[in-house]
C-alpha positions as CSV (number, residue, x, y, z in Angstrom):
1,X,0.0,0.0,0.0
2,X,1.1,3.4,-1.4
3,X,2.0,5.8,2.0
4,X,1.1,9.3,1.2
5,X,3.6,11.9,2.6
6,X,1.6,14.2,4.7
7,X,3.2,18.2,5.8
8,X,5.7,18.1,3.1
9,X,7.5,21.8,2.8
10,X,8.6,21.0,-0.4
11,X,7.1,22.9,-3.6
12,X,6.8,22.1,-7.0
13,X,9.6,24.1,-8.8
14,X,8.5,27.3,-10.1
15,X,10.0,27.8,-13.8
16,X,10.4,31.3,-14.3
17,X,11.8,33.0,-17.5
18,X,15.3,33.6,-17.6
19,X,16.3,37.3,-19.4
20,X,17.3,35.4,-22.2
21,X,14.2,33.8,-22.8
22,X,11.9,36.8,-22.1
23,X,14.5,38.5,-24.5
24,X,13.7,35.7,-27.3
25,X,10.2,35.7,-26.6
26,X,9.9,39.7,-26.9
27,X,11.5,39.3,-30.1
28,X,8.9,36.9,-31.9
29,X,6.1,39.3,-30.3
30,X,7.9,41.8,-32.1
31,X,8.0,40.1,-35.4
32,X,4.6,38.7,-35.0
33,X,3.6,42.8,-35.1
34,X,5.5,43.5,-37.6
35,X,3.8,41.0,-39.9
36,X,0.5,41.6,-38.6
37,X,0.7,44.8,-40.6
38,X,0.7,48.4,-40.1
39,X,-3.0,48.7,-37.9
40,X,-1.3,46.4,-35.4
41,X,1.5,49.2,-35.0
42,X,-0.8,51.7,-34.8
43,X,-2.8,49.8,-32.0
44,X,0.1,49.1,-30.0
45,X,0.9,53.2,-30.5
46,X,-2.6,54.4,-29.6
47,X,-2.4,52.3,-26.2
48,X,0.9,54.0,-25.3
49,X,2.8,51.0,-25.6
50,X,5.9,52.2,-27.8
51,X,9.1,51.3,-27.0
52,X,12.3,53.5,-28.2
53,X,14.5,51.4,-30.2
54,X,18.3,51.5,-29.1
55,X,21.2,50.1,-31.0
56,X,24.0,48.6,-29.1
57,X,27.7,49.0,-30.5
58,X,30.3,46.6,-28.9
59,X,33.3,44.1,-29.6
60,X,35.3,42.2,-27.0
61,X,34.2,40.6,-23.8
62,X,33.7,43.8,-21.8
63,X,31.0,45.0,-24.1
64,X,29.1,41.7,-24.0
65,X,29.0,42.5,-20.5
66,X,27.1,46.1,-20.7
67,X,24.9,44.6,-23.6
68,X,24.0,41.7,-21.4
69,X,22.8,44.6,-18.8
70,X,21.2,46.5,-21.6
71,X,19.1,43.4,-22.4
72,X,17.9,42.3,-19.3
73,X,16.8,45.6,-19.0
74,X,14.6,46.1,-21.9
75,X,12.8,42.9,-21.4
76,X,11.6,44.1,-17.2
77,X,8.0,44.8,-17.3
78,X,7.4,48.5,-18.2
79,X,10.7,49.0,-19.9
80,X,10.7,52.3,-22.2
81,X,12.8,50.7,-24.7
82,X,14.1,48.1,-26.9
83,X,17.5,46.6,-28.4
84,X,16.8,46.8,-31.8
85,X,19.6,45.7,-33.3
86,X,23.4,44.7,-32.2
87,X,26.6,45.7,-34.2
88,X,30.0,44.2,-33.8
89,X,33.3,44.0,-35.7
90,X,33.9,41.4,-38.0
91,X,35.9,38.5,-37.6
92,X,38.7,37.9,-40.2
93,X,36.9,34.7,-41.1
94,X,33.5,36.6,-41.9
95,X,35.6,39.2,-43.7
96,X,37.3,36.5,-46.4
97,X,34.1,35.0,-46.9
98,X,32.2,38.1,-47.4
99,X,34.9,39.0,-50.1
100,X,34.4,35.5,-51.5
101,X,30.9,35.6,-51.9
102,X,31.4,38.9,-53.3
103,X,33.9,38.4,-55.8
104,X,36.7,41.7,-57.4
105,X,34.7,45.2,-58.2
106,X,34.4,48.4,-56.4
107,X,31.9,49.7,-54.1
108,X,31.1,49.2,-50.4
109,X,30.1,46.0,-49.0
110,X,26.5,45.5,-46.9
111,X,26.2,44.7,-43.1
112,X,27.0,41.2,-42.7
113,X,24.9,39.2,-40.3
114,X,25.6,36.6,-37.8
115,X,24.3,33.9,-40.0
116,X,24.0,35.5,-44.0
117,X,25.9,37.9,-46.0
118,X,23.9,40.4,-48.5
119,X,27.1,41.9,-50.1
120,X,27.4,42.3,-53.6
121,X,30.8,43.5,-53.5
122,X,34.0,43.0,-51.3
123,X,34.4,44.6,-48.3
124,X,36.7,47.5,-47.7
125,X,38.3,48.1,-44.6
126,X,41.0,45.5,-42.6
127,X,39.6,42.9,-40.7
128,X,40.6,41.7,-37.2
129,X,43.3,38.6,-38.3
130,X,43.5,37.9,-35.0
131,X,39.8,36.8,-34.4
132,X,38.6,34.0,-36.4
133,X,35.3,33.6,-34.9
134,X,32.0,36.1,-33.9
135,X,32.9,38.1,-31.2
136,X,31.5,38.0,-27.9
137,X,28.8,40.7,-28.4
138,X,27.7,38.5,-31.6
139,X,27.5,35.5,-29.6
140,X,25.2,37.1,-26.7
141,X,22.9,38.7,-29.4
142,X,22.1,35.5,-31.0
143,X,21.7,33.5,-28.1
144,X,19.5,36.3,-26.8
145,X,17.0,35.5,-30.1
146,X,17.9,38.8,-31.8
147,X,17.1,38.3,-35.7
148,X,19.5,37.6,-37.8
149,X,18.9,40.7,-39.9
150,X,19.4,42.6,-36.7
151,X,22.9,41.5,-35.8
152,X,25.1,43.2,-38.1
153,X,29.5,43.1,-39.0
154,X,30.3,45.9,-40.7
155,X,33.7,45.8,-41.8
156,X,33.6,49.5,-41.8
157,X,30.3,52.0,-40.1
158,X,30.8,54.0,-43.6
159,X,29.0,51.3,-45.8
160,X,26.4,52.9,-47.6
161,X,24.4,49.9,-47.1
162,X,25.0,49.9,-43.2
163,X,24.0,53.3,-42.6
164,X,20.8,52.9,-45.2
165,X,19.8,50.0,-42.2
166,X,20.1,52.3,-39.3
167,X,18.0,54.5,-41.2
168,X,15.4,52.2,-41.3
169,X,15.8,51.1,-37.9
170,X,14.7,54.7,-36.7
171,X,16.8,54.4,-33.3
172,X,16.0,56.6,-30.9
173,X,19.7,56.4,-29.4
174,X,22.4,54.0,-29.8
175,X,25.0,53.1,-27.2
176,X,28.9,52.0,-27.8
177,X,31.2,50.1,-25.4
178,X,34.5,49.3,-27.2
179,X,33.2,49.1,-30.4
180,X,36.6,49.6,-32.1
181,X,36.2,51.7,-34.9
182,X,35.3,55.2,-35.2
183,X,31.8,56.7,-36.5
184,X,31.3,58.7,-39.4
185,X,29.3,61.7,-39.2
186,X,26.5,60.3,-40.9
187,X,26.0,57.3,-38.1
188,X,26.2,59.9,-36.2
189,X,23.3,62.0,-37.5
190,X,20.8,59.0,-37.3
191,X,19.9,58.4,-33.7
192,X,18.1,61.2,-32.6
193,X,19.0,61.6,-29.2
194,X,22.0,61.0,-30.1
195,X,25.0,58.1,-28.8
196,X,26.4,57.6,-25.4
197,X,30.0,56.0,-25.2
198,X,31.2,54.3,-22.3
199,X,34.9,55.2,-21.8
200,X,36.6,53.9,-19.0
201,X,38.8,56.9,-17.7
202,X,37.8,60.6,-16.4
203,X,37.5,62.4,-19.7
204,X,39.2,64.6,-21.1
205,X,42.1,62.2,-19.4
206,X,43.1,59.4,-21.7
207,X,41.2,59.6,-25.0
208,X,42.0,56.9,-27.3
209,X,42.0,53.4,-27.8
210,X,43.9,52.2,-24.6
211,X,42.7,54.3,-21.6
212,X,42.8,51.2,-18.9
213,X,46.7,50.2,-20.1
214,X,47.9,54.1,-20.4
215,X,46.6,54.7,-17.0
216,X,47.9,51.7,-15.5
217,X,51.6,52.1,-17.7
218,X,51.8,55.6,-16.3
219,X,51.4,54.8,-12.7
220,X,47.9,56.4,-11.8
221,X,46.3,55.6,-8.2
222,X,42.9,56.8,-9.5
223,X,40.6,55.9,-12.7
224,X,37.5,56.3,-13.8
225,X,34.5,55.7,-16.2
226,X,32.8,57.9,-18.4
227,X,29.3,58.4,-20.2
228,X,29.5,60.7,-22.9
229,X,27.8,61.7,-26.0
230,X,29.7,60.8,-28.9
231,X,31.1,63.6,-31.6
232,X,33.2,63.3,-34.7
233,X,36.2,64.0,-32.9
234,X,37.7,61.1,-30.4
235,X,36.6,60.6,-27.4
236,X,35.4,64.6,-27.1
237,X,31.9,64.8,-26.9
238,X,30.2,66.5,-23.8
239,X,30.0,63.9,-20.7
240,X,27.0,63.2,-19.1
241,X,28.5,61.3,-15.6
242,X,31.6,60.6,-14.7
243,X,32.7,58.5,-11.7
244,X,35.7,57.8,-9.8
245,X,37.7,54.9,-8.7
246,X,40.9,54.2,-6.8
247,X,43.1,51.5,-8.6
248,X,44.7,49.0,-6.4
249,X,48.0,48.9,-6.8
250,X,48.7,45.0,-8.3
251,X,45.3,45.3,-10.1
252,X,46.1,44.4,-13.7
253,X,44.7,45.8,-17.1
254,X,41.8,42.8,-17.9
255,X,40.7,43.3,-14.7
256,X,40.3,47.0,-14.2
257,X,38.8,47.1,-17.5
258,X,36.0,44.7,-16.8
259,X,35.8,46.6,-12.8
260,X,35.0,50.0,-14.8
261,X,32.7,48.7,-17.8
262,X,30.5,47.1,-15.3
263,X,30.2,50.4,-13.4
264,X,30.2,52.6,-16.8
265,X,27.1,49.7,-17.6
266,X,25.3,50.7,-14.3
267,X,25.7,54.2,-14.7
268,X,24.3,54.2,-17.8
269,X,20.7,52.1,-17.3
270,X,20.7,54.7,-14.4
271,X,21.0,57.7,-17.2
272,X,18.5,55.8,-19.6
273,X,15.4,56.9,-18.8
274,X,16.4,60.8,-18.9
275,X,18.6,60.3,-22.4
276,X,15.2,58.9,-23.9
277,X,12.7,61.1,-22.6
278,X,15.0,64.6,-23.9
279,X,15.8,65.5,-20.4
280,X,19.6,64.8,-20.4
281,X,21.1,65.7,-23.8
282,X,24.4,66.9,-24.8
283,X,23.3,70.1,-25.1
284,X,23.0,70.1,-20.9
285,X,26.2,67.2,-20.3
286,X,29.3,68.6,-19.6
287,X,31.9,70.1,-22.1
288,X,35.3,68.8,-21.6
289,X,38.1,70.9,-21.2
290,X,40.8,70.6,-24.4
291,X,43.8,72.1,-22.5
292,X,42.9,69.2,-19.9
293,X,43.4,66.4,-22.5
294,X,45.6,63.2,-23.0
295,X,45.9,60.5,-25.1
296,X,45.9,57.2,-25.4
297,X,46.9,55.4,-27.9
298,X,46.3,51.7,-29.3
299,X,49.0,49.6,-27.6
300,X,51.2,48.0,-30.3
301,X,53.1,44.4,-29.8
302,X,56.6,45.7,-29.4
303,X,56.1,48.1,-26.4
304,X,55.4,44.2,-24.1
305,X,59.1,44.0,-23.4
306,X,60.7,45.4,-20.5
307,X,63.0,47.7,-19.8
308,X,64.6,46.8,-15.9
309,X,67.1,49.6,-16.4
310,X,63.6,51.9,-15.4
311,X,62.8,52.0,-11.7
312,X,61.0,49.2,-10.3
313,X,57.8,50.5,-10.0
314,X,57.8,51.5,-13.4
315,X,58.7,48.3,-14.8
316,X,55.6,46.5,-12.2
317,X,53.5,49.1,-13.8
318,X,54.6,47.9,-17.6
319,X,53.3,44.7,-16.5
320,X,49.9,45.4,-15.2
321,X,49.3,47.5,-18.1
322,X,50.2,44.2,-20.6
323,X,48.7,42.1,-18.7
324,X,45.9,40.4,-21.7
325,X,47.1,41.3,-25.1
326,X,49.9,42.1,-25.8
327,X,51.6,40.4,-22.4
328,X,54.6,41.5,-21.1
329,X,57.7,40.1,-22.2
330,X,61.7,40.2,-20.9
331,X,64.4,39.2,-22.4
332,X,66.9,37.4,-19.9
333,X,70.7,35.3,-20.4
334,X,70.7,32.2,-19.5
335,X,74.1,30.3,-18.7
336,X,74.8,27.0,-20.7
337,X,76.4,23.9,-18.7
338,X,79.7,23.7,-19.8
339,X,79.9,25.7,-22.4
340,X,79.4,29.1,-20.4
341,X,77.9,30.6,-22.6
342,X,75.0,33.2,-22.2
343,X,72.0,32.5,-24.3
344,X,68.8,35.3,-24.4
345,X,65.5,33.6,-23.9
346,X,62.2,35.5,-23.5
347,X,60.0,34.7,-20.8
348,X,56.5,36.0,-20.7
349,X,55.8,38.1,-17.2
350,X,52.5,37.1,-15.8
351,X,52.5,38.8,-11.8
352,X,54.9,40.7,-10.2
353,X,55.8,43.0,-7.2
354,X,57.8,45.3,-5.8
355,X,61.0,44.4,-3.3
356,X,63.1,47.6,-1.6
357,X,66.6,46.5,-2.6
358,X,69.6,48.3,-1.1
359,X,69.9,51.1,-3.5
360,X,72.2,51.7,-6.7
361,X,75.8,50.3,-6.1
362,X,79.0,51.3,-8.2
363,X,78.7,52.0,-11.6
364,X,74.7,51.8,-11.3
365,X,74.6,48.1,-10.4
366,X,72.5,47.4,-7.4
367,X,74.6,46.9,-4.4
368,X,73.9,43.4,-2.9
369,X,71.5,42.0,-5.1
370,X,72.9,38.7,-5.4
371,X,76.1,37.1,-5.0
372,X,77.1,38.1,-8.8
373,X,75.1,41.4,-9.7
374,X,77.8,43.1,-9.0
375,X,80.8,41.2,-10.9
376,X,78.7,39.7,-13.8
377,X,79.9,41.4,-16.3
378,X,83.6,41.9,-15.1
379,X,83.8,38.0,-14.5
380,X,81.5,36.3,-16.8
381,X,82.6,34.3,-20.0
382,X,83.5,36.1,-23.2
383,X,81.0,34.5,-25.3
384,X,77.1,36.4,-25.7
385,X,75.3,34.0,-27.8
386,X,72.2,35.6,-29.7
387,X,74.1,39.0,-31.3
388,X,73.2,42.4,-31.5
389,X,69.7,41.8,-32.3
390,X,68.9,39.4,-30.4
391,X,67.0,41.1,-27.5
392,X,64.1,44.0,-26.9
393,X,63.8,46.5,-25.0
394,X,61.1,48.2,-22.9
395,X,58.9,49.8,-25.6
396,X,60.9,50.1,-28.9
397,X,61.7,46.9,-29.6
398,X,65.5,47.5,-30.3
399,X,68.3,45.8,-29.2
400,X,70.0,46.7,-25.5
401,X,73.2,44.9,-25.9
402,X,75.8,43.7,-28.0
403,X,78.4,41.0,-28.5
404,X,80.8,40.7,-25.7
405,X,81.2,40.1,-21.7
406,X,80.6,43.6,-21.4
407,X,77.3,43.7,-22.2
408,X,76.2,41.5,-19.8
409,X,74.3,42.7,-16.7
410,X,73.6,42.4,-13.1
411,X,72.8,38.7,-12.2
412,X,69.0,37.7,-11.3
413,X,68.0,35.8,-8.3
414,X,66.7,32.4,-8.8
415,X,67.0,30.6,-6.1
416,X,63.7,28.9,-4.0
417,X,60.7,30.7,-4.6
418,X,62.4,34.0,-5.5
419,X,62.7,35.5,-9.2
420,X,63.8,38.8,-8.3
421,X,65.1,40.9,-11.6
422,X,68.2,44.0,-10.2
423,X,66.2,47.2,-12.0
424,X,67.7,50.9,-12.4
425,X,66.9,52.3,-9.2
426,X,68.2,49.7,-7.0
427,X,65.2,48.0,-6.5
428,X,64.5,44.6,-7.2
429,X,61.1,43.5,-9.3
430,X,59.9,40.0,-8.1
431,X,58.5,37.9,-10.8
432,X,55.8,35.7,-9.3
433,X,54.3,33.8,-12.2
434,X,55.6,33.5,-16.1
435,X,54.2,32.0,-18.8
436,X,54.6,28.3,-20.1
437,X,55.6,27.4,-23.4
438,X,52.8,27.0,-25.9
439,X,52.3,23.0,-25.8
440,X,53.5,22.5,-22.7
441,X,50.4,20.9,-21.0
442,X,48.8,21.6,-17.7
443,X,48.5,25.3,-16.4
444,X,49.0,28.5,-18.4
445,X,51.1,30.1,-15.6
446,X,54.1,29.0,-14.1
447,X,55.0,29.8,-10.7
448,X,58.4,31.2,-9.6
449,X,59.2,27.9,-7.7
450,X,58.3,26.1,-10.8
451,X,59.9,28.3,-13.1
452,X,63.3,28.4,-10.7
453,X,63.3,24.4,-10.3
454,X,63.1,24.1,-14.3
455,X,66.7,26.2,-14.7
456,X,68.3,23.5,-12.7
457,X,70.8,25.6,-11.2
458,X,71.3,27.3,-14.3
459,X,72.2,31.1,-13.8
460,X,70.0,33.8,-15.2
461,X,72.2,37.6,-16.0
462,X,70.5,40.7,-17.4
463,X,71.6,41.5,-21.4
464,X,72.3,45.2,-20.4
465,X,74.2,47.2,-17.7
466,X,72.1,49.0,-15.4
């Protein structure tokens, strides 16, 4: 006989729409209105029930973030607007196919979809070659239902046929988080309240392409986030809230970018409602002051090496700021068995810190660093394997040393869990995790004990005199 259980607590589970689903779902409403004809429009209209359409311009990671704030958004009961469409750069694989479909001939090239390509000739513009699949702002729009027809890959916002869709989207504002290109005037003009850019740094400080790593690279203690209207000049339009933060100081690029796009994401579904309804405009943001403004510009693979002739700090700083893309890089000598010879290999700086060292020595060397800083060079075998151009420097990618036991440096301490690297000003820069060798299994980090064990004893020197 069956035995009923009586005073249970449990319930049956509830299933409640997640924002992607009520996102999906809004969409086929929408398209089921749309095909119904234009009485059904003018129904939904008379009863008040209008949404303003907002287009969402974004790339990488952080700006799937702020869209995925942006949608959940629209889709809470009485939301006053709509994403209407999604636009994102190209991958290089949509680019060569797009050009294939489209075959040699002039002219401009049509918005590219997630799923279809309408272009009838190739696309102008470079792609990103370093991307070969949609970007991250692609993949949340089509997992969040948006029509195909509504996620668009310009290779470049000038495409006649791109801007002839906006038009016909009628958005009522559009909103950019590291899109990564820059808008033409005639984007510009369609929305008519205009576009709001998330930038993360207090404008007019660091305009450009690398705000977060140029902050971070120059040493800064505070950062910051800013909503501004957009304008044909970079990063200069008005600025309709700005907000402050302190930066830690071992935070790291990929992190303080995603802290400040959050924030810049918050800030701006709190701004929303005025922006829509006329009440905050650029007319009544914030100028910025010119004779306040910086630059920064788009980070470019040679400036990952490091330069430990710089001050400690500096060099920690260099590191935080690489951290990502590019990565920080150093060159190093390391001693053969036997042979004694110095060979440069290039190690890939994860984490570092800080360590007081005992101030220049002689000649610039650091006093006391290790057991050989001081007579590396004056001691060491005759024989610098590698040549003149065999090692980079902090920034400019030249070579920092020559052929010959004079070149070589100040001795690095490897010994236990220390990787400490002699730098300019006496103090020492501990490395605390470098990168492992593409196909070398397991983790992508390897720790300094890890590291240290691997050299078997093996000395590491500096290429260059301090």
């Amino acid at each position: 006989m069956a035995t009923a259980i009586v005073g249970s607590t449990r319930r049956a589970p509830r299933r409640a729409l997640c924002w992607f689903q009520r996102a999906a779902e809004w969409s086929r409403q929408r398209e089921l209105s749309t095909a119904a004809g234009p009485a059904a429009g003018d129904a939904e209209r008379s009863a008040g029930q209008e949404r303003h359409r907002v287009v969402f311009l974004g790339t990488p990671q952080v700006s799937a973030l702020v869209l995925q704030e942006l949608l959940r958004a629209s889709v809470e009961p009485g939301s006053a607007f709509e994403v209407a469409a999604v636009v994102s750069r190209p991958s290089s694989r949509h680019w060569l196919e797009r050009t294939q479909e489209a075959g040699p001939g002039p002219g401009s090239a049509a918005p590219s979809s997630s799923s279809s390509s309408s272009s009838s000739s190739p696309p102008a513009g470079r792609p990103n070659w370093s991307r070969h699949s949609a970007s991250a702002v692609e993949r949340l729009a089509r997992d969040a239902g948006l029509p195909p027809d509504r996620i668009l890959c310009p290779v470049s916002p000038r495409e006649p046929a791109f801007l002839d869709a906006m038009r016909s989207l009628r958005p009522a504002l559009a909103v950019t988080a590291a899109y990564g290109a820059m808008l033409p005037q005639a984007f510009l003009d369609i929305p008519r309240r205009g576009t709001l850019n998330i930038h993360p740094s207090l404008l007019p400080k660091y305009r450009g392409a690398a705000p977060v790593q140029r902050c971070l690279a120059d040493g800064c203690f505070a950062s910051g986030v800013s909503l501004a209207f957009t304008v044909l000049a970079c990063d200069a339009g008005p600025v309709l809230e700005a907000q402050q933060v302190p930066v830690p100081p071992d935070v790291q690029a990929p992190e303080l970018t995603q802290q400040l796009f959050a924030l810049g994401a918050r800030m701006l579904l709190r701004r929303l409602p005025g922006v829509l309804a006329g009440a905050d405009s650029a007319a009544t943001a914030r100028p910025q002051d010119e004779a306040e403004a910086t630059f920064a510009p788009k980070i470019l693979r040679q400036e990952a090496y490091l330069d430990f002739r710089r001050p400690a700090a500096a060099v920690h700083d260099h590191v935080r700021a690489m951290a990502g893309w590019p990565g920080a890089r150093a060159t190093l000598l390391l001693e053969a068995r036997g042979t004694g010879t110095r060979d440069p290999i290039e190690l890939k700086v994860l984490r570092t810190r800080v360590v007081p060292g005992p101030g220049p020595g002689p000649g610039g060397a650091p006093s006391g660093a290790s057991s050989g800083a001081a007579s590396a060079a004056a001691t060491g075998p005759a024989s610098v394997a590698g040549g003149a151009g065999g090692v980079h420097g902090g920034g400019a990618g030249g070579s920092l040393y020559g052929s010959g036991a004079a070149c070589v440096g100040p001795q690095v301490v490897a010994r236990g869990e220390e990787l400490l690297v002699p730098c300019g000003d006496g103090n020492m820069l501990q490395i605390l995790e470098v990168g492992r060798k593409p196909g070398g299994g397991g983790s992508f980090a390897l720790t300094a004990r890890e590291f240290v064990a691997g050299l078997s004893k093996r000395r590491l020197f500096l290429p260059y005199r301090l």
